[in-house]
N, C-alpha and C positions, 0 to 999 in steps of 0.2 A: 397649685391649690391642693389642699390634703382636704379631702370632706368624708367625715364619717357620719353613715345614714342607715336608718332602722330596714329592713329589707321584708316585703312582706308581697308572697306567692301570689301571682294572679290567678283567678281561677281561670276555668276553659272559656268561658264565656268572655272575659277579658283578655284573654290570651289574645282569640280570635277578634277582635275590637282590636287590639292593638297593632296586630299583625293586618288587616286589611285597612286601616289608617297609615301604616308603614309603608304597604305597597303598592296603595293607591299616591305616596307621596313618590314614589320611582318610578313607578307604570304611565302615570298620565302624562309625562312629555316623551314617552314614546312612539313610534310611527306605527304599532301596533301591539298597542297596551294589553297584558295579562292579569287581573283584575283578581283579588282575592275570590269574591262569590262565582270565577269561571275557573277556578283550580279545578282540575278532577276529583273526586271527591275520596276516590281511592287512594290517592297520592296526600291529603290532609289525613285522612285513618290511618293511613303509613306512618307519615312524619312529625304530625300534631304532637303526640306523645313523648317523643324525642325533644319539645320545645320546653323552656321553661320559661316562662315572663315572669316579671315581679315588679315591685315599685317600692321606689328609696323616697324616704323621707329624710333629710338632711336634718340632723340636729346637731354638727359643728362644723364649720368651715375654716380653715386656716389658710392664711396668706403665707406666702413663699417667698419670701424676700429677692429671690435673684428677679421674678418676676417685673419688679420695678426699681431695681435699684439703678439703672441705669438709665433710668428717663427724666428728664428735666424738673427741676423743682414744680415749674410751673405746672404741667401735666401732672404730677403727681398728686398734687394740690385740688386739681380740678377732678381729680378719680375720687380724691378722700370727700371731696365735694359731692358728688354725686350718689355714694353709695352711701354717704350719711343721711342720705332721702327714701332711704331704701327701706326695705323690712329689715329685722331683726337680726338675720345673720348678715345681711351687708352692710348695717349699720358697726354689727361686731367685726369685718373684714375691715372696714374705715379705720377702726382704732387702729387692728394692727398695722395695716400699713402707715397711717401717721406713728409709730411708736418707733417701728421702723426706720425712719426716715427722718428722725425727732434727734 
């Protein structure tokens, strides 16, 4: 997949959203979880600054060909199937892979 996507800075406040959604997703299956709001807070003033978050908005995605050129008609069929149900850009990955494979 090649996907080229608009890229746009979180602030601090999203930053820290993201980053305690991230680490609450590693932390809680283990046998004694470190939990973003029990970081020291010296240790976030330290390193916070050093972080950059951001968020991609995808406005094109391109199919890769090696991706499925090796998979059975039928599976292939059933992927153009499905992502022709999809939004907009997986509607547009649909094509190319049927054009693909065409």
């Amino acid at each position: 997949m090649h996907i080229n996507a608009k890229i746009k800075i979180q602030t601090r406040e999203e930053l820290e959203n993201s980053l305690e959604t991230l680490v609450h997703r590693f932390e809680r299956v283990q046998e004694k979880p470190l939990f973003y709001k029990e970081l020291p807070t010296q240790m976030l003033e330290d390193h916070l600054p050093l972080i950059t978050g951001f968020w991609c908005e995808p406005f094109k995605i391109e199919g890769v060909a090696k991706l499925h050129q090796t998979y059975k008609k039928q599976d292939v069929e059933a992927v153009i199937e499905h992502l022709e149900q999809g939004c907009p850009l997986e509607k547009e990955l649909s094509k190319d892979i049927k054009k693909e494979n065409d």
